[in-house]
N, C-alpha and C positions, 0 to 999 in steps of 0.2 A: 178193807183193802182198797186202794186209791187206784185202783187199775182202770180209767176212763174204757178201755178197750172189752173188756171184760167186767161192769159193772156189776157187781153183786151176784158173779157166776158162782160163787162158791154157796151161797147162801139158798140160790134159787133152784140150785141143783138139790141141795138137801130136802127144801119145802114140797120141791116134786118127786122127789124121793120116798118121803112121809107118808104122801098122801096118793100114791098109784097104784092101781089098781093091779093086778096079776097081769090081765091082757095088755095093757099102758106097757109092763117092762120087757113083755114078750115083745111086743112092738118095735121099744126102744132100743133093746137088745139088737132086734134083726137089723132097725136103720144104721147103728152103732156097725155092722157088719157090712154095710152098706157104702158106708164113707170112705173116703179115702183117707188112711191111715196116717197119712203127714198131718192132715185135718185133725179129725179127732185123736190123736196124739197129743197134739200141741194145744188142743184145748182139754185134756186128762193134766197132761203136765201143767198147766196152769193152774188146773182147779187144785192137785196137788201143793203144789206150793204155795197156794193162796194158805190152805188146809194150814201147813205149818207155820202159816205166819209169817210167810213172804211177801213183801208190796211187786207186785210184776210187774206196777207199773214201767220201774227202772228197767225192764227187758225189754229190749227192743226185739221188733216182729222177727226179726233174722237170727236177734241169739235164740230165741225159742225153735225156729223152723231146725236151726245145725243142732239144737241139746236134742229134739224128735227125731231129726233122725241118723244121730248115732245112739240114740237108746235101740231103733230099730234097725241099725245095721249090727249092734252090740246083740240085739235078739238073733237074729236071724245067721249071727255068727254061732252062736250058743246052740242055738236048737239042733245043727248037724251035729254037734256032739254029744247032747242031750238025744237024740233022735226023738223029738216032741216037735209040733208044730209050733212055727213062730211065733202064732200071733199069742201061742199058752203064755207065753214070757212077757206080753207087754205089760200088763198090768203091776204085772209086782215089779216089772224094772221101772216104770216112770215114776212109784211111790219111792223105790230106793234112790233112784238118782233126784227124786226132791227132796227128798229127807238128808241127801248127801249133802244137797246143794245148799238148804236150808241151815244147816251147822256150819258149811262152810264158807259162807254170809254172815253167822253170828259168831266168829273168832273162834268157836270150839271145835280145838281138834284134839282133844282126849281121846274120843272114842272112836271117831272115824277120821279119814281124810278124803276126800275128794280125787278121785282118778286125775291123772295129769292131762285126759284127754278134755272132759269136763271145765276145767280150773281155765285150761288153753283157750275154750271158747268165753267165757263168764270173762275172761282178759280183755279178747278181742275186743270187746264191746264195753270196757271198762268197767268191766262188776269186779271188784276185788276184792280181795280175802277179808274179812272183817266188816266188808264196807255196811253188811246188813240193810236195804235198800227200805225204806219207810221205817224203820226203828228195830228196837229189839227183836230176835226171833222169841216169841213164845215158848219158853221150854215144859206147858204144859200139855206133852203130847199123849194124856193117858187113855183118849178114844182110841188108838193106834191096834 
């Protein structure tokens, strides 16, 4: 992934993933609760899209900051009708909205599409449909 910004987040996140200890995630868990959720949001949704075979480098800091948080305005609308709390939803929505985002970077719209909310911002900033930003999406998602 050619992401200057984010140099080998996705890689280093799994090496310390590997090899951590029970107390290490207790930890990381709490500082993860810690943070401010624009924050580690937008570095979830990177490492995401790194995961599918996205170059992020092409996102610029602002498309990432507005895709965070309308996933978490998108949560936080959900959860009153879910009656769950917000933060249940973020995880599984930043992998769906990379995984949306991901195909719809790589021309494949068989099976999903990309919300028109999404597609509006990936615009803004010139990412377009097809455009696949450092090359093909990897279509071997079978860790998933």
């Amino acid at each position: 992934m050619g992401d200057a910004r984010y140099q080998r987040f996705y890689e280093r996140d799994e090496a310390r993933r590997a090899t951590m200890a029970p107390a290490q995630a207790v930890l990381g868990a709490f500082l993860g609760l810690m943070m401010p959720v624009s924050y580690s949001g937008k570095l979830y949704l990177v490492r995401e899209l790194q995961r599918f075979g996205v170059d992020t480098s092409a996102f610029p800091e602002q498309c990432l900051r507005r895709l965070t948080e309308t996933v978490v305005a998108q949560c936080k609308f959900m959860s009153k009708i879910r009656r769950r709390p917000w933060r249940a939803e973020l995880t599984s929505s930043f992998e769906g909205t990379a995984l949306l985002i991901a195909y719809h970077l790589s021309g494949d719209r068989k099976d999903f599409s990309l919300p028109d909310t999404y597609a509006d911002i990936l615009s803004d900033y010139g990412i377009a449909f097809g455009s696949a930003p450092g090359g093909p999406i990897s279509n071997d998602w079978t860790g998933l």
